[in-house]
C-alpha positions in Angstrom: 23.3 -11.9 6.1 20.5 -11.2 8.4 20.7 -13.2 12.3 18.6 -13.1 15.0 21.0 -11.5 17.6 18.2 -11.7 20.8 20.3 -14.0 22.3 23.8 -14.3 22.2 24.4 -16.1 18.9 27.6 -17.8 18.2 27.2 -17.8 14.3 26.6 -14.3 14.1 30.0 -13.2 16.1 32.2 -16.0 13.7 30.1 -14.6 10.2 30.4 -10.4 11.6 34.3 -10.9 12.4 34.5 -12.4 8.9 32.9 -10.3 7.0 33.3 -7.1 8.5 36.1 -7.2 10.8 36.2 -7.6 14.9 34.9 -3.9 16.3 37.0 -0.7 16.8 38.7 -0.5 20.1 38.5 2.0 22.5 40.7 4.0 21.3 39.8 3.3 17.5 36.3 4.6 18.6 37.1 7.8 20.4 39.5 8.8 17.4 36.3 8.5 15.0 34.3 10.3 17.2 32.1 7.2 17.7 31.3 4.2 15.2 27.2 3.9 16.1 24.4 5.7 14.4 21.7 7.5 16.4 18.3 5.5 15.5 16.7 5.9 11.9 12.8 5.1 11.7 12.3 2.1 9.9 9.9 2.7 6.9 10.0 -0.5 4.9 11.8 -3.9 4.6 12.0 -6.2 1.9 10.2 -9.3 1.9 13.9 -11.3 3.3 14.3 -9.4 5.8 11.0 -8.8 7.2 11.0 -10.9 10.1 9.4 -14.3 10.0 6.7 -14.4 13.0 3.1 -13.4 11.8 2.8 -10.0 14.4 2.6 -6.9 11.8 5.9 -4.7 12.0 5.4 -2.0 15.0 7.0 1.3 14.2 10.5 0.5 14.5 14.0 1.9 14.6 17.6 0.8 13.4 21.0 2.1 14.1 24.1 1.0 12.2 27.1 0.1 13.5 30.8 0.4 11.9 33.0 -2.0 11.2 36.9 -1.8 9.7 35.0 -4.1 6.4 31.4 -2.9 6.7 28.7 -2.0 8.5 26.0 -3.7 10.7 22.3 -2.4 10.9 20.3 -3.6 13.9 16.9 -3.3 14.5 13.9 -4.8 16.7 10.7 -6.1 16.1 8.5 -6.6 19.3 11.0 -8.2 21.5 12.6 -9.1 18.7 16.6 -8.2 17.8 17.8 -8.7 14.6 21.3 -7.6 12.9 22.1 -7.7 9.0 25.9 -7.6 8.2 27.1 -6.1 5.2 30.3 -5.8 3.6 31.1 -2.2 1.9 31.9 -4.0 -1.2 27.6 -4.7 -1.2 26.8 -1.6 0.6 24.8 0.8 -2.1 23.1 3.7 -0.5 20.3 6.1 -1.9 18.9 9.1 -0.9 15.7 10.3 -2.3 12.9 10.8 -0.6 13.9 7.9 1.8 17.0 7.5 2.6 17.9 3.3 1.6 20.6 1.1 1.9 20.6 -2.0 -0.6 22.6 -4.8 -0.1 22.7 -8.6 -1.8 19.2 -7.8 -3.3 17.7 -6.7 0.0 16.7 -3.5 1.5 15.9 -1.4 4.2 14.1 2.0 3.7 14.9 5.0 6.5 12.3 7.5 6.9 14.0 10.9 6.2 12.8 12.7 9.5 14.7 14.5 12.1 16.0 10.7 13.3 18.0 11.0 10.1 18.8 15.1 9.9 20.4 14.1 13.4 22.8 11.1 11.9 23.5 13.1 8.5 27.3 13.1 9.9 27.2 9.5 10.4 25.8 8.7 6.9 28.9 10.8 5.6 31.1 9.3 7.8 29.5 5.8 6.5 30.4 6.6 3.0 33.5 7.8 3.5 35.2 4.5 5.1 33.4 2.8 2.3 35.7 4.8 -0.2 38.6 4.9 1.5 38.7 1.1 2.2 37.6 0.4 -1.1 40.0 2.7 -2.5 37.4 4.7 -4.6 39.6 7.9 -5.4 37.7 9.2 -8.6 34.4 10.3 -6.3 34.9 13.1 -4.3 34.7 12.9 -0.5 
């Protein structure tokens, strides 16, 4: 579910907690070594969640953020904020020459530059609570 998380936004704290969990805590965070990307460049969207207000797309970055369920991505357009919350049991990930996370029928495209050579650990790590909280044991981690 994409919201527009500029302002604080009631719905998207209720829908995040209840899809993907409430965050890490402290401690939960500096056992993982951290739960937020660094930023990806944004290379394309797909038409749902390309933001609604007319101003073409600047060049624009994302970061993800983990969750106990899932996994938010944020990103920005103008002054814009926007997060899209997705469950692991949605999250399908590809790496070719972009590196893309599909979700419900929707997509986001991450250029693979040095934004994403830096948060090649974090994609891993990403996967990795996707298998273990699916319980996926025939892929190797």
């Amino acid at each position: 579910m994409l919201f527009n998380t500029t302002h604080a936004n009631e719905d998207f704290v209720k829908e995040s907690e209840n899809l993907v969990g409430k965050a890490f805590s402290f401690l939960e965070k500096i056992k993982m070594k951290g739960i937020g990307s660094s930023r990806f460049m944004i290379e394309e969207l797909s038409a749902k969640l390309k933001p609604k207000n007319p101003e073409a797309l600047a060049t624009n970055y994302a970061n993800i953020e983990l969750r106990p369920k899932g996994i938010i991505i944020h990103f920005t357009n103008r002054l814009d904020r926007y997060s899209w919350i997705i469950p692991y049991y949605r999250l399908v990930t590809y790496s070719t020459q972009t590196y893309t996370i599909h979700a419900n029928g929707h997509y986001i495209k991450f250029k693979k530059n040095k934004n994403y050579m830096d948060n090649k650990k974090f994609t891993d790590k990403m996967i990795n609570l996707k298998i273990n909280f699916l319980k996926l044991e025939y892929y190797d981690a």
